[in-house]
TORDREN-277328 format. One record per residue (C-alpha): x, y, z. Coordinates in pm, whole numbers, plus 32768, in hexadecimal, padded with zeros to 4 digits. Example, Ala and Ser with C-alpha at 12.3 -4.5 7.8 and 13.67 -1.06 7.14 Angstrom:
2
<site <84CE,7E3E,830C>>
<site <8557,7F96,82CA>>
REM end
This chain:
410
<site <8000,8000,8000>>
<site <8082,8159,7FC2>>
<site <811F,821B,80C8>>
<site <801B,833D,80C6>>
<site <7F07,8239,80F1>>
<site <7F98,8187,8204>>
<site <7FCC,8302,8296>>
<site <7E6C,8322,8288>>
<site <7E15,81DE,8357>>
<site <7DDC,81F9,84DB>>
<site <7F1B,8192,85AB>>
<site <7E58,80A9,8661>>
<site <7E36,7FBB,8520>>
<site <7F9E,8010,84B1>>
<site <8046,7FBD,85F6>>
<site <80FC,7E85,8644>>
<site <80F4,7E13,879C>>
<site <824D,7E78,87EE>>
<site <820B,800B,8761>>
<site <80F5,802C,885F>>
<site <8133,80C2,89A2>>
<site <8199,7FF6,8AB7>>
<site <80AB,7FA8,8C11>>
<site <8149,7FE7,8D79>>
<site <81A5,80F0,8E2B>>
<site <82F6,8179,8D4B>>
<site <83BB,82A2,8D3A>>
<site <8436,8277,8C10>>
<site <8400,81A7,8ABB>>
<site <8560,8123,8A31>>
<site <8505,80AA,88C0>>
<site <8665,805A,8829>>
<site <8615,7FED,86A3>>
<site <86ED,7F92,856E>>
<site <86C7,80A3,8434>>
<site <855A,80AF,83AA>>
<site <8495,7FC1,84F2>>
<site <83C2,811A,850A>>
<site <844D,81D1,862C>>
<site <83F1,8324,85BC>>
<site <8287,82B5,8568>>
<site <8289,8224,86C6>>
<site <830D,8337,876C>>
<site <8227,8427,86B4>>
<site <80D9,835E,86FD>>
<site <813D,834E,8847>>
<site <814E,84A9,8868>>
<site <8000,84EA,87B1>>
<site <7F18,83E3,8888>>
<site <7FA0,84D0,89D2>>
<site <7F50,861A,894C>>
<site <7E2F,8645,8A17>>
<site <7EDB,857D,8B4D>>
<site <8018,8663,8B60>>
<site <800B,87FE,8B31>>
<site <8160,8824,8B57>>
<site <8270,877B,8A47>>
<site <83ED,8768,89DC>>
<site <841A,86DD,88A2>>
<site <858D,86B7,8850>>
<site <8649,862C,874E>>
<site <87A3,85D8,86ED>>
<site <87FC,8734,8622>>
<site <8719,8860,85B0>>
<site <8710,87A3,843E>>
<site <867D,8681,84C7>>
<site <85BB,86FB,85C2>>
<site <84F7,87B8,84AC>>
<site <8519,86E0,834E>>
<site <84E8,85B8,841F>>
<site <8409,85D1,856F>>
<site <834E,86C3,850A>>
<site <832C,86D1,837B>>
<site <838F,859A,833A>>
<site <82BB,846D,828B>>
<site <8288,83CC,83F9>>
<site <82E6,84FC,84A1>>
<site <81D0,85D9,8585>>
<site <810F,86B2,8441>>
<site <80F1,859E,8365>>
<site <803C,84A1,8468>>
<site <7F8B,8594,852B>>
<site <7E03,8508,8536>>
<site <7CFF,85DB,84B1>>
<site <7C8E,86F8,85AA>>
<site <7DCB,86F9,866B>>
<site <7EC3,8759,858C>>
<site <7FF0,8834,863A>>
<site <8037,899E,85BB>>
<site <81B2,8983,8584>>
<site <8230,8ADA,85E9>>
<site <8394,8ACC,8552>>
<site <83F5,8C2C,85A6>>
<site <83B1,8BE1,8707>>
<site <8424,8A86,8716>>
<site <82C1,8A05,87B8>>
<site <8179,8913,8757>>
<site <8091,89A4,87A1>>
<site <7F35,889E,87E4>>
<site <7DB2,8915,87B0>>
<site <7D8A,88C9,8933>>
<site <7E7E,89B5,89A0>>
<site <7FBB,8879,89B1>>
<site <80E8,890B,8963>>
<site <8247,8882,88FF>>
<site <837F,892A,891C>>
<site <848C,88B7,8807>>
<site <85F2,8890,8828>>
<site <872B,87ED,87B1>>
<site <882F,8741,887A>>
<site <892A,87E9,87A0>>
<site <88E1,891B,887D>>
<site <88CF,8891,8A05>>
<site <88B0,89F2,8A8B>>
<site <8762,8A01,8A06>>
<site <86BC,88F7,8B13>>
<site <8728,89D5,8C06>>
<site <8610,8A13,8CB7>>
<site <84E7,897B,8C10>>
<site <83B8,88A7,8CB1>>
<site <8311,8796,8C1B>>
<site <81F3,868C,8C96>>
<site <8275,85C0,8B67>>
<site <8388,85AA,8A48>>
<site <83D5,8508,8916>>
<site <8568,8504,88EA>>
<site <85E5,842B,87B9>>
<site <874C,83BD,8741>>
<site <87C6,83BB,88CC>>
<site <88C9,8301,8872>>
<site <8977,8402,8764>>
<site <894F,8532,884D>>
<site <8A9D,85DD,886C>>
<site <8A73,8687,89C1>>
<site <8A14,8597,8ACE>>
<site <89AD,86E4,8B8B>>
<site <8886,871B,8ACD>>
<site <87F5,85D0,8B12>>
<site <8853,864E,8C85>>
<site <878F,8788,8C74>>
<site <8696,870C,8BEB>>
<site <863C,8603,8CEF>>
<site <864F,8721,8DDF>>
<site <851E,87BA,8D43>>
<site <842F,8682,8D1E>>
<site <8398,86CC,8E88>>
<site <8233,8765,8E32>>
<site <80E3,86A6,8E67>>
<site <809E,8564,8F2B>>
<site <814A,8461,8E36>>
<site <8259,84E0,8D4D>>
<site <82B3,8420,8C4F>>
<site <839E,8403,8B30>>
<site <83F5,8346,89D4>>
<site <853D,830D,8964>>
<site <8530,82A0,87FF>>
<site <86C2,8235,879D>>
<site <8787,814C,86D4>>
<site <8889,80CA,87C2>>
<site <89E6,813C,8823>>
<site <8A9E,80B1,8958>>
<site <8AA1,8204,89CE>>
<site <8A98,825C,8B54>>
<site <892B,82F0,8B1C>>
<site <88A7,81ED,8A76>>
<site <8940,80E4,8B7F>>
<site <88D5,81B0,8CA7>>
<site <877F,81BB,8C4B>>
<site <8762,8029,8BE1>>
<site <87C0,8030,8D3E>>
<site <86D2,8112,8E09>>
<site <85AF,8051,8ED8>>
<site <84AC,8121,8DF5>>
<site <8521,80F7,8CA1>>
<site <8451,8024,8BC2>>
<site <852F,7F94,8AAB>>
<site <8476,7F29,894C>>
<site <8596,7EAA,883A>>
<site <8556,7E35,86DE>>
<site <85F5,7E21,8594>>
<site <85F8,7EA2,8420>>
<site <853D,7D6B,83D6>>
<site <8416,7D77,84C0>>
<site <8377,7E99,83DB>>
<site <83DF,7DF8,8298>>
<site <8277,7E25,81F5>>
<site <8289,7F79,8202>>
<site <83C2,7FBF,819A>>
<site <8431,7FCF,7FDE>>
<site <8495,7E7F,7F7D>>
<site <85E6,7F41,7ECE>>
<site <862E,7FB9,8016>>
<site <8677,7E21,808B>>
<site <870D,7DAB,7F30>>
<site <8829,7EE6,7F3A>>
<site <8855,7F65,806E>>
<site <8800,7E59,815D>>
<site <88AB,7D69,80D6>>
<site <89C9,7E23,80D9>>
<site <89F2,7E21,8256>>
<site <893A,7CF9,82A1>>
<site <8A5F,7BFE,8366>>
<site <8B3D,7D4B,83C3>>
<site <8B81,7E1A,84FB>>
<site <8ACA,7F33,8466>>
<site <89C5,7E55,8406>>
<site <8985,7DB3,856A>>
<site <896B,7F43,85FE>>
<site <88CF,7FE5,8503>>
<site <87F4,7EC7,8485>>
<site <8785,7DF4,85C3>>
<site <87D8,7F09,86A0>>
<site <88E7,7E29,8757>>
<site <899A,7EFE,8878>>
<site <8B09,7E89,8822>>
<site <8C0E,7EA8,8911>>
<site <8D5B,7E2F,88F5>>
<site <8E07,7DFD,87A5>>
<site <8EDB,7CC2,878F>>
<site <906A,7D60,8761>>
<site <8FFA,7EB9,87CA>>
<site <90E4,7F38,88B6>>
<site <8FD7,7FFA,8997>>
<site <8EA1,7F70,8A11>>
<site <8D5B,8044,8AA7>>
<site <8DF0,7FE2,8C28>>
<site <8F54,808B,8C08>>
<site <8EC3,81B5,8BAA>>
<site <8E56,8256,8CEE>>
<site <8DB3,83CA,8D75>>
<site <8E85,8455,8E55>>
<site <8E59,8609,8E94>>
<site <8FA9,8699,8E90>>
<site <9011,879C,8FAA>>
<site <8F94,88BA,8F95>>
<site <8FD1,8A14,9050>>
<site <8EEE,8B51,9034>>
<site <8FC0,8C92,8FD1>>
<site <8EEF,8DED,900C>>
<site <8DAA,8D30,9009>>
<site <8E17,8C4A,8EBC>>
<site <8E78,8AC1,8F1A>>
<site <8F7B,8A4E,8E0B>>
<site <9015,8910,8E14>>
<site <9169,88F9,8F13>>
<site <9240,885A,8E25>>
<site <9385,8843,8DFF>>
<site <9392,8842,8C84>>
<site <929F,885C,8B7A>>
<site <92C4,8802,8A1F>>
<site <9208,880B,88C0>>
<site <9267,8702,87C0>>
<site <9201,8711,8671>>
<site <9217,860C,854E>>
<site <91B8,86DF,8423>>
<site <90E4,8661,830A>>
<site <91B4,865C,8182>>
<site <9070,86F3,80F0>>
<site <8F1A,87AA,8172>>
<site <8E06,8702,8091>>
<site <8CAD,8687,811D>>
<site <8D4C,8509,80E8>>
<site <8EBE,8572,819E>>
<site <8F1D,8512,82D4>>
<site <8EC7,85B0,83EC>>
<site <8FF8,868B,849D>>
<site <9041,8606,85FB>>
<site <902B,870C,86EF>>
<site <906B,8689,886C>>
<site <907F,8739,89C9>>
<site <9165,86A0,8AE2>>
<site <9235,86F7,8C1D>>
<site <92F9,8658,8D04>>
<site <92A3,86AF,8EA7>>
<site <93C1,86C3,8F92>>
<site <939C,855D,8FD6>>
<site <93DA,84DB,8E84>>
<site <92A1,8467,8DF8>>
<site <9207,84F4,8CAD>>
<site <90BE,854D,8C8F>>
<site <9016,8592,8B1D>>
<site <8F7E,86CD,8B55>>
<site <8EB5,8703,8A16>>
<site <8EBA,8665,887F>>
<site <8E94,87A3,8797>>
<site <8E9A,86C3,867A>>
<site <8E1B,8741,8520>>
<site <8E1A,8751,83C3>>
<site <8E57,88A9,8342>>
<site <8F44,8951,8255>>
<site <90B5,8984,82D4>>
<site <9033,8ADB,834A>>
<site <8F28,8A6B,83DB>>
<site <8FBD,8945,84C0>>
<site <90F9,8A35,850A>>
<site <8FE6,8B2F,857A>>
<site <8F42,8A0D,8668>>
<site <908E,897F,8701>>
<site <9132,8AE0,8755>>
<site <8FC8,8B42,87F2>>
<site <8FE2,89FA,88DD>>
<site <915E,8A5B,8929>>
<site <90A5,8B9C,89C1>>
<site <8F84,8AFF,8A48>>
<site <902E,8A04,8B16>>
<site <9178,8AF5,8B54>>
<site <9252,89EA,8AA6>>
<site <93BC,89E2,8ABF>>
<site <93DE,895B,8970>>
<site <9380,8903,8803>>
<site <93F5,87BE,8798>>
<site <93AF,8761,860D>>
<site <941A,8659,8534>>
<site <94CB,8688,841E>>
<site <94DC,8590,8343>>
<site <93ED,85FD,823E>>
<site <9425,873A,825E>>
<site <9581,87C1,827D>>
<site <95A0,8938,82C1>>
<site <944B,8984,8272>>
<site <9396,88DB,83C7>>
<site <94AC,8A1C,847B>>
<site <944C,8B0D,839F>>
<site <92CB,8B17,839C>>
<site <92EB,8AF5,8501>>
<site <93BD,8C52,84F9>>
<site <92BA,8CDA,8444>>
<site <91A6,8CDE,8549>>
<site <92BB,8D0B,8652>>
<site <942E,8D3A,8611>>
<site <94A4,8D28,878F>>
<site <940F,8BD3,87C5>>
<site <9534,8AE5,8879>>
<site <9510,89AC,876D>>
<site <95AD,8864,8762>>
<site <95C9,87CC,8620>>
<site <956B,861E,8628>>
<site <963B,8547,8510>>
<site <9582,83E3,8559>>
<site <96B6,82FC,8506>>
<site <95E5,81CE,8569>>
<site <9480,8105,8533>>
<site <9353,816C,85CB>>
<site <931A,806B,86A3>>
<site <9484,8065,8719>>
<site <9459,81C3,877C>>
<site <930D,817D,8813>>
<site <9374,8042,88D1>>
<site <942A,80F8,89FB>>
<site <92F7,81FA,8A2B>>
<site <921D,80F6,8A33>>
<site <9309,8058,8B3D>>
<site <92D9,819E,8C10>>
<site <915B,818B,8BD6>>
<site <91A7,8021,8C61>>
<site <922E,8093,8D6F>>
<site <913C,8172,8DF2>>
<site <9218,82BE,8D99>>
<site <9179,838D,8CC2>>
<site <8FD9,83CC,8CE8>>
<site <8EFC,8493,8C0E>>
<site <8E30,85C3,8C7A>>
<site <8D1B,857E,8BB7>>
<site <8C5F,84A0,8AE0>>
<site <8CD1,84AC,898F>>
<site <8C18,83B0,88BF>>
<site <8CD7,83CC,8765>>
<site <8DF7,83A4,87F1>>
<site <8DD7,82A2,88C2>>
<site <8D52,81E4,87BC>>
<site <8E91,8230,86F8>>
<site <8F5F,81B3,87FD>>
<site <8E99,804E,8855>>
<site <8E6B,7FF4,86E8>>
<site <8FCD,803D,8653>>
<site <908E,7F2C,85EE>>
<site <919B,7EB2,8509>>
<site <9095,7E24,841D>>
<site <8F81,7F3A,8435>>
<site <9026,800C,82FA>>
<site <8F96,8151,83A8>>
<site <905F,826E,83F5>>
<site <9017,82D3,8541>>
<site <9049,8446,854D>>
<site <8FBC,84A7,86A4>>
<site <909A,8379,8726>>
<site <91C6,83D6,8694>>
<site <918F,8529,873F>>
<site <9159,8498,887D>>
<site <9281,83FE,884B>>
<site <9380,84E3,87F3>>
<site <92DB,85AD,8923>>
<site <92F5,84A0,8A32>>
<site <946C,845A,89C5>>
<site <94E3,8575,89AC>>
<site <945C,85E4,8AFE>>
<site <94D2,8484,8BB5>>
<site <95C5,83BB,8B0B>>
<site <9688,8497,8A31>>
<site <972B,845F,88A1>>
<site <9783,830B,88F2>>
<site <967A,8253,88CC>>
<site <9592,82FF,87E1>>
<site <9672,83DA,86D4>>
<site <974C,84C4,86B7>>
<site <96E5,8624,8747>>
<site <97BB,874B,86E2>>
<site <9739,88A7,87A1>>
<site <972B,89F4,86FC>>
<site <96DF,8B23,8817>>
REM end
C-alpha cells in the first residue's frame, strides 16, 4: 500500500504490538531499533495519543536539521501523522507546537545543551539519545521533567554503547522495547533490502545499525568501554572562575590532507597532566573544516582551556600545519609531531596508561570513544580523533620515545 495511504490509517490498526506503549508504572520508554523498525512513527504517535494528557512538552532531537526535516516534517514525523482535528501549529520562528487544547511543546536540539536550561515538561519525546554530543543536555533536561503527577518520557534511538544509553537500560523505571530493521519489513521499499540491506547484513555495522545490537568490545581493539573511566580533574576557582589545577595542558592536532564533505575529520584533543601524574582528556574539538577553519578551532581551545601547548602532526603536512596556525595566532608555543612509527605502536603504551588507571576523561565523548574501542590493525579506518588523543597523552606523559619524534618550535 502506498505510503500516503497507510498515513491516512489510524495508529491503532498500524501498530505492532511492540510500537504500542508499554503498561506499568515507568519513567521512561527505552525503544532501541535497527534503521527503518519505525522509531520516529512510534515516537511521534506516542506523543500525539498524550496531547490532551500532558500540557507541558520537550520535544528534542539529535540536531536542529533533524529535529525539523525529521520529527516534525518528516513522513512519520509529528505534521504528517497528526489525526484529524488535532493537528499542531508548528511555530518555527518560535521553536514551539502549539495544540488546539492549549498543549504546548517546546523544541530543541541537543546540539545546543544550553537551551534545556531551565525548561519544564509533564512529558518528552527525545530521539537519537544515543548520537547526542553533549551528555549535559540529556542532564538538563531530566532536571526539567518534574511537572504534573506522572512524568513521563520516550526515548526513540538506534543504539550506541554510550554512557546515556547504558545508564538508562539500567534505571529501576526504564522500560526497554528493542527490535530490528526486519520487524517492519512490510512497510519498508523492497530496493531498500536488495541494496542496502544486504550490504550490511553479517557486519558490525550491520548488527548496530540493523538489529540495533549494543556492541561493546571489539576483538584486537586495544581499549574497551571499562578502561575508559570519568574522573573530574582538580579544579580551583580564580576571582569567582574555577579552571582546572593542572599542571600542564596541551592541544594535539592530527590535521586532515584535504577539507571535502568525504575527508577525514581533523583530530582536535584536550589533555593535562595534575601534579600527581595522571592525564585527564579534558575535551575532543574534533572537526572537519578547511585548514582555516580547524586552525581557528584548535588555537580557540588553546585559549579556552589556557593550554601550555599546541602539538600537530606533521606528516602530511610539512610547514603548512605551522603556518596556518601563525595565521590565527603567531605567538602560539607549538610542537611539531613527525610519527616515525604505526598507529597502533604509538597507541599501545597510552592504552597501557588507560590500563593502568592514569589518565581519566572529563567528559563523555561518544565519537571518540568509539574511535578508540573499535580501532584495530584490521579496521582500515583512520582514526583521527584517536590519533589526537594520542599525540596529546604522550606527549604530556611519556615523552618522544615511545610515540614519534617531537621537535618544539617557541
Amino acid at each position: 500500500m502506498p505510503t500516503h495511504k497507510l498515513l491516512s490509517l489510524p495508529w491503532e490498526i498500524l501498530a505492532r504490538p511492540d510500537q504500542r506503549a508499554p503498561d506499568g508504572d515507568w519513567l521512561t520508554w527505552l525503544i532501541l531499533a535497527g534503521r527503518g523498525w519505525g522509531k520516529t512513527r512510534t515516537g511521534a504517535e506516542w506523543v500525539h495519543a498524550n496531547a490532551n494528557r500532558y500540557g507541558r512538552w520537550v520535544i528534542a532531537g539529535r540536531t536542529s536539521a533533524d529535529l525539523r526535516d525529521i520529527m516534525i516534517e518528516g513522513e512519520s514525523g509529528l505534521l504528517r501523522t497528526a489525526p484529524p482535528g488535532n493537528r499542531p501549529v508548528y511555530q518555527s520562528s518560535r521553536m514551539r507546537l502549539a495544540w488546539p487544547n492549549g498543549a504546548v511543546a517546546v523544541l530543541r536540539s541537543a546540539d545546543e545543551p544550553e537551551g534545556f536550561r531551565g525548561l519544564q515538561a509533564e512529558a518528552i519525546w527525545a530521539d537519537e539519545l544515543a548520537a547526542w554530543k553533549y551528555p549535559d543536555a540529556w542532564d538538563q533536561l531530566q532536571l526539567g521533567l518534574r511537572l504534573g503527577p506522572r512524568p513521563r518520557q520516550v526515548v526513540t534511538t538506534t543504539p550506541k554503547p554510550t554512557r546515556l544509553v547504558r545508564d538508562l537500560l539500567k534505571a529501576s523505571q526504564t522500560v526497554a522495547t528493542r527490535g530490528s530493521t526486519y520487524d517492519n519489513r512490510a512497510n519498508l521499499a523492497p530496493a531498500f533490502f536488495q541494496q542496502v540491506i544486504t550490504k550490511y547484513e553479517g557486519t558490525r555495522m550491520g548488527r548496530q545499525e540493523l538489529h540495533a545490537e549494543i556492541l561493546d568490545d571489539v576483538p584486537g581493539a586495544l581499549w574497551t568501554r571499562e578502561l575508559i573511566q570519568s574522573f573530574m580533574p582538580p579544579r580551583i576557582e580564580r576571582h569567582g572562575i574555577v579552571e582546572y589545577d593542572l599542571a600542564r595542558v596541551v592541544v594535539a592536532i592530527d590535521p586532515a590532507v584535504s577539507a571535502g564533505e568525504e575527508s577525514d575529520e581533523t583530530g582536535i584533543v584536550v589533555a593535562g597532566i595534575d601534579v600527581m601524574g595522571r592525564g585527564h582528556v579534558l575535551a575532543d574539538r574534533s572537526c572537519r573544516l578547511s585548514p582555516d577553519g580547524w586552525a581557528r578551532r584548535a588555537v580557540e581551545a588553546y585559549r579556552e582551556f589556557k593550554a601550555d601547548r599546541i602539538v600537530a602532526e606533521v606528516n602530511n603536512g610539512g610547514d603548512l600545519v605551522e603556518a596556518v596556525l601563525r595565521t590565527v595566532d603567531q605567538n602560539i608555543p607549538y610542537t611539531a609531531v613527525h610519527a616515525s612509527r604505526g598507529k597502533r605502536v604509538r597507541a599501545e603504551p597510552v592504552a597501557a596508561l588507560y590500563e593502568q588507571g592514569r589518565v581519566t576523561h572529563a567528559d563523555e565523548f561518544p565519537d571518540l570513544e568509539d574511535q578508540m574501542c573499535s580501532f584495530t590493525p584490521e579496521s582500515g579506518d583512520s582514526p583521527d580523533r584517536l590519533d589526537a588523543l594520542v599525540w596529546a597523552i604522550s606527549h604530556l606523559m611519556l615523552g618522544s620515545s615511545t610515540s614519534g619524534e617531537f621537535s618544539t618550535v617557541a
